[in-house]
C-alpha positions in Angstrom: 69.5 95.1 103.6 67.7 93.5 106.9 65.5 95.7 108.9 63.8 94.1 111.9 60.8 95.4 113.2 59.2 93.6 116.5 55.7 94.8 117.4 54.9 96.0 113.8 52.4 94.9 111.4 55.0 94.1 108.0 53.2 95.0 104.8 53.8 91.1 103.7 51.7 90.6 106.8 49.0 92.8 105.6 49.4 91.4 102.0 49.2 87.8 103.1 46.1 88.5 105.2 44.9 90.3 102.3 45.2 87.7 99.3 43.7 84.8 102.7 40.3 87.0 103.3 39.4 87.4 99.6 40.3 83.6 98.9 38.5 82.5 101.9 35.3 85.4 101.0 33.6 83.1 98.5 30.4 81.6 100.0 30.9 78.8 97.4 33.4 77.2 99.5 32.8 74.6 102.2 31.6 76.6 105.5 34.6 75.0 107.3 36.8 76.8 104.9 35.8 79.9 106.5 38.0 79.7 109.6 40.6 77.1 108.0 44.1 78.0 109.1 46.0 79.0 105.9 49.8 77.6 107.3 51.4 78.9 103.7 50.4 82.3 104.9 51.7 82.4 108.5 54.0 85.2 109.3 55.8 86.5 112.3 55.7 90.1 113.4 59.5 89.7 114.9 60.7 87.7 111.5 63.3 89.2 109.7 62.2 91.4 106.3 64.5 90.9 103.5 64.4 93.5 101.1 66.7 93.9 97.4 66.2 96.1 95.1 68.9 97.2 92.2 69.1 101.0 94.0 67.8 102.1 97.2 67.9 106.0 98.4 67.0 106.8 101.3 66.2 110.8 102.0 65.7 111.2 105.9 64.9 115.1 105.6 62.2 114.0 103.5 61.4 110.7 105.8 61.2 108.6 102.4 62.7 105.3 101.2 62.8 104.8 97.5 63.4 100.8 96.1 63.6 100.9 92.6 64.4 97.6 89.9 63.4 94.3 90.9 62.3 95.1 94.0 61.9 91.9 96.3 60.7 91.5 99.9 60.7 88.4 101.5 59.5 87.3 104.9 59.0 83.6 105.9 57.3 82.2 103.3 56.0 85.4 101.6 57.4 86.9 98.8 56.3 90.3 97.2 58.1 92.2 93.9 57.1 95.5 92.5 58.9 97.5 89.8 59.1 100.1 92.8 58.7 100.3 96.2 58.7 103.8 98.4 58.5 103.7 101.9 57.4 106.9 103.5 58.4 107.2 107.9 57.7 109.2 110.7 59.4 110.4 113.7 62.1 113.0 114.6 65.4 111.5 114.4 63.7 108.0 113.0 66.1 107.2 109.7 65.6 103.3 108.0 68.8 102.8 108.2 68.3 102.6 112.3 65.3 100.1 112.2 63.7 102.5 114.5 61.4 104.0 111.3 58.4 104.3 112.2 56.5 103.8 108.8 53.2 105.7 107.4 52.5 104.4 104.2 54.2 102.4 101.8 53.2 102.6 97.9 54.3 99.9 95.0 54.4 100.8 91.7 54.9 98.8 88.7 53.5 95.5 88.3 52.8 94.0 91.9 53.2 90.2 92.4 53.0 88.8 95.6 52.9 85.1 96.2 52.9 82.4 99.3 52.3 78.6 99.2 49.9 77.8 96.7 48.1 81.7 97.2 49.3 84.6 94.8 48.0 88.0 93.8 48.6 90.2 91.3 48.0 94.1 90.5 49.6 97.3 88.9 49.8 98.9 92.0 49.5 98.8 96.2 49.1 101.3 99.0 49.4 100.6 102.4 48.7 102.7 105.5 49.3 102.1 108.4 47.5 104.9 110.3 44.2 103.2 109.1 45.7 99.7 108.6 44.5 99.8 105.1 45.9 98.0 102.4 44.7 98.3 98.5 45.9 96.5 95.7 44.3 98.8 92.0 45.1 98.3 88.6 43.4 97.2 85.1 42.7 94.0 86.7 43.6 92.2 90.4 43.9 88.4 90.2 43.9 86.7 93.4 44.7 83.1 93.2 44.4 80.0 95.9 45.1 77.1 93.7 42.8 76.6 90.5 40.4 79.2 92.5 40.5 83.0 90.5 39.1 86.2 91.7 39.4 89.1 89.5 38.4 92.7 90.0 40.0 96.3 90.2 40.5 97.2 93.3 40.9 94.9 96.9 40.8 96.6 99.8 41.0 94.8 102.7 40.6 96.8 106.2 43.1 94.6 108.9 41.9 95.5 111.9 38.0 94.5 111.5 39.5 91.5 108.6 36.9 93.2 106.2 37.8 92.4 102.8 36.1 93.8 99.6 36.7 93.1 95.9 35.6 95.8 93.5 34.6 95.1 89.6 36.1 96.3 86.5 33.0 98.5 86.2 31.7 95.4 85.5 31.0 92.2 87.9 33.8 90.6 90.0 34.5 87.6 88.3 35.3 84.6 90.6 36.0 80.7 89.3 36.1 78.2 92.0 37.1 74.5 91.2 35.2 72.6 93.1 38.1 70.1 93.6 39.8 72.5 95.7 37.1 72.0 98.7 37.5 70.8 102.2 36.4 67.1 102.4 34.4 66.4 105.7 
């Protein structure tokens, strides 16, 4: 199944914007890093989405899309699977099967792997809203990876309108490992 969306934020979108402000956070990296362009993360708001999934069932009364088993969404160079994958829409008449849906929040369940160019993230589960174009990633532990560079915590939240990103411990400390081969050279 296809859906296009024009003039919509796509979760990948959000994901890939997500995994790009923790990776580019670190203050150990080269201050040019800071506004580096990250190409393997570029996306399209009028791209195709690609979704599979073993089952989908949709339930327009109750404006919800359920993915389940090997859910995979692709978009450009952006790939995210989840175990499963419920969309939840808005909108009198709106129905997924229109592409017209008009989409509240979206919730993956099940281990969470999302991964473009040499970037990938991982978690036990993701929320996003699109009211308060919030996106979390939770679980036992989050690894965000941009090459041999490792970020781990609990919980990333990262707010896409203001590009805030935050990383939260284990209960802990965030544990971050930077290779310093990965650097910008001047």
């Amino acid at each position: 199944m296809t859906l296009r969306r024009p003039n919509a934020h796509s979760i990948l979108s959000c994901l890939a914007a997500g995994m790009a402000l923790a990776a580019l956070a670190s203050p150990a990296l080269a201050q040019s890093s800071t506004t580096k362009k990250m190409d393997g993360m570029k996306l399209s708001n009028d791209q195709p989405i690609q979704i599979q999934s073993d089952q989908l069932e949709i339930k327009d009364e109750e404006k919800k899309a359920y993915f389940t088993g090997n859910v995979e969404v692709v978009q450009g160079a952006t790939t995210m699977k989840t175990t499963k994958m419920t969309v939840l829409y808005k909108g009198e008449g709106s129905s997924v099967t229109a592409g017209d849906t008009d989409i509240d929040k979206i919730y993956m369940d099940g281990k969470v792997l999302i991964t473009s160019a040499a970037q990938q993230a991982t978690a036990e589960n993701g929320v996003f809203d699109m009211a308060t174009q919030t996106f979390v990633l939770t679980g036992k532990q989050v690894v965000l990876s941009d090459g041999a560079n490792v970020f781990r915590g609990c919980k990333l939240t990262v707010l896409m309108n203001t590009g805030e990103a935050k990383l939260d411990s284990c209960g802990g400390r965030v544990e971050i490992m930077l290779d310093p081969k990965s650097r910008q050279k001047p």
